[in-house]
FIMARMAR-40648 format. One record per residue (C-alpha): x, y, z; residue in one letter. Coordinates in nm, 2 decimals. Layout:
REM residues N
+--------+--------+--------+---------+
|     px |     py |     pz | residuo |
+--------+--------+--------+---------+
|      X |      Y |      Z |       A |
...
+--------+--------+--------+---------+
END
This chain:
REM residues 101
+--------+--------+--------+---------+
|     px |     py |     pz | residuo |
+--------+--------+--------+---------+
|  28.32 | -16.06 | -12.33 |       X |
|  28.42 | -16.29 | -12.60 |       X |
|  28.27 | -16.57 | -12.47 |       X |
|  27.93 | -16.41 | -12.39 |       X |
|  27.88 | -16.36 | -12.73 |       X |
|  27.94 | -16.67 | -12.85 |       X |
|  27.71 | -16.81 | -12.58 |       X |
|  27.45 | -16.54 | -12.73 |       X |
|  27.54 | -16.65 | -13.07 |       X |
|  27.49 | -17.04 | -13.01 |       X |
|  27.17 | -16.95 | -12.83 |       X |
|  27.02 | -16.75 | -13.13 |       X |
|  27.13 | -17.04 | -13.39 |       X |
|  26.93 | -17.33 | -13.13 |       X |
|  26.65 | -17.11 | -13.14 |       X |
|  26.70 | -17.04 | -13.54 |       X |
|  26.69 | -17.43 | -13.56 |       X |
|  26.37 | -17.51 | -13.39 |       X |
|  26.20 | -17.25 | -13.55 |       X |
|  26.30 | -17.35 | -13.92 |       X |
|  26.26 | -17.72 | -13.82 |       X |
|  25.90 | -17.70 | -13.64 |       X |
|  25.75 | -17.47 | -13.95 |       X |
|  25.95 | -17.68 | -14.23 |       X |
|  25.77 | -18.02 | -14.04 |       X |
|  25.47 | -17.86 | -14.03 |       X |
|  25.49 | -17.78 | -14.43 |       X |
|  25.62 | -18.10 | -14.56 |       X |
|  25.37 | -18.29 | -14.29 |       X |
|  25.07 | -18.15 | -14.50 |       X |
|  25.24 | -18.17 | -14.86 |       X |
|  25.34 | -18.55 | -14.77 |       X |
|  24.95 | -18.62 | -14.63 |       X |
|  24.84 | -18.51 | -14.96 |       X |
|  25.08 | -18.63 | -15.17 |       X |
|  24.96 | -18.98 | -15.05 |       X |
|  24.54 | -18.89 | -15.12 |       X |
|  24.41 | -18.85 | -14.74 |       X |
|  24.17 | -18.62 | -14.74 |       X |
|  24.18 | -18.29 | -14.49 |       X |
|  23.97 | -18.31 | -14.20 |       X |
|  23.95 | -18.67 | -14.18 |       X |
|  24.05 | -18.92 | -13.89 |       X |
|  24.28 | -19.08 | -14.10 |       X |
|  24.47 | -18.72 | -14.22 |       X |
|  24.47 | -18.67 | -13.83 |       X |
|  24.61 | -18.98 | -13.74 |       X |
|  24.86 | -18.98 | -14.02 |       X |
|  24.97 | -18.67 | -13.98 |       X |
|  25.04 | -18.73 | -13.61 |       X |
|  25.28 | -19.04 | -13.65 |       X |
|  25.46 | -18.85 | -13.94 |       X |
|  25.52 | -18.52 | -13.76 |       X |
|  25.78 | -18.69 | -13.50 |       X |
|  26.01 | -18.92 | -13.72 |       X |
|  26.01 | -18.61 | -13.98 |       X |
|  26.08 | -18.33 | -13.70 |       X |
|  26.40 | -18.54 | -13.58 |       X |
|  26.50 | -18.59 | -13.88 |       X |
|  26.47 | -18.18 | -14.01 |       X |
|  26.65 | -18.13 | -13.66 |       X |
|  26.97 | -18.31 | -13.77 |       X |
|  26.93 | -18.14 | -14.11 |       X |
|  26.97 | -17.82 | -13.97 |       X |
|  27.18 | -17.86 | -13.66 |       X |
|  27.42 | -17.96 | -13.94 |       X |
|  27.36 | -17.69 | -14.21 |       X |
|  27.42 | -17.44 | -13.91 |       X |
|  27.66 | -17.62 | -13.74 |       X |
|  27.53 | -17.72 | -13.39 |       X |
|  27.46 | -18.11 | -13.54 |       X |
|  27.64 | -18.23 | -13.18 |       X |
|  27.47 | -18.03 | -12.97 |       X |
|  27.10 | -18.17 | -13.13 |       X |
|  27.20 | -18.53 | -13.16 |       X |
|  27.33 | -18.58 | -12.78 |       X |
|  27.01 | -18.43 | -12.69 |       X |
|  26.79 | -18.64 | -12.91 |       X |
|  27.00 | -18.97 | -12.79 |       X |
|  26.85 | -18.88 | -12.45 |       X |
|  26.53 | -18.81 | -12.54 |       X |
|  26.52 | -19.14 | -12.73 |       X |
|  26.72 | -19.35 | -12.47 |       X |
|  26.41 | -19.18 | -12.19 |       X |
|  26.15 | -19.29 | -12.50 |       X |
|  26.30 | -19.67 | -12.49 |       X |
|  26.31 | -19.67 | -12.16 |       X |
|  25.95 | -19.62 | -12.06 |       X |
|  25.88 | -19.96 | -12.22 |       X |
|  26.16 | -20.18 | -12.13 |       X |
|  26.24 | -20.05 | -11.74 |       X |
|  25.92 | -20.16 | -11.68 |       X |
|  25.93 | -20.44 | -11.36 |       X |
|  25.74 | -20.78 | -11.46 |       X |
|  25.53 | -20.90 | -11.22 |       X |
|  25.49 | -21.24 | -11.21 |       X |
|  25.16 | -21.41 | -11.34 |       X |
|  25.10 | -21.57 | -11.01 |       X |
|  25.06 | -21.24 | -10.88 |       X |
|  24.80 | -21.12 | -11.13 |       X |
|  24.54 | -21.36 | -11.10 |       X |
+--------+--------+--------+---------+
END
């Protein structure tokens, strides 16, 4: 029974983390995109906001895996993610130029 609830516990405090961490990005992304003068409801505000989102949503993750204690659990999973990321570009077979033409 004990370790049920822990199980239910560690679940709750995952979820507690993404939750905190996507509505905290979404905040900070908006205060940040003002902060620096684009204007709402441009391309550039859209575009901006877009390439912060991701850098700043890792980064609140690892924030708040730490402060609730499940910092090991996040960062093994974001290595993966970034490892798959990485690997998109560079597992990529060259074909020779020969070839192409």
């Amino acid at each position: 029974m004990k370790s049920k609830l822990k199980k239910t516990i560690d679940f709750i405090l995952i979820i507690f983390v993404f939750a905190l961490t996507g509505s905290s990005t979404a905040f900070l992304s908006g205060i940040i995109m003002t902060a620096i003068g684009a204007e709402p409801w441009t391309i550039g505000f859209a575009v901006g906001y877009l390439f912060l989102i991701f850098p700043l949503y890792q980064g609140l993750t690892l924030v708040f895996a730490f402060i609730f204690g499940k910092f090991n659990w996040f960062y093994s999973r974001q290595k993966k993610i970034l490892k798959r990321i990485v690997g998109l570009f560079t597992n990529r077979k060259s074909v020779p130029v020969s070839e192409t033409e």
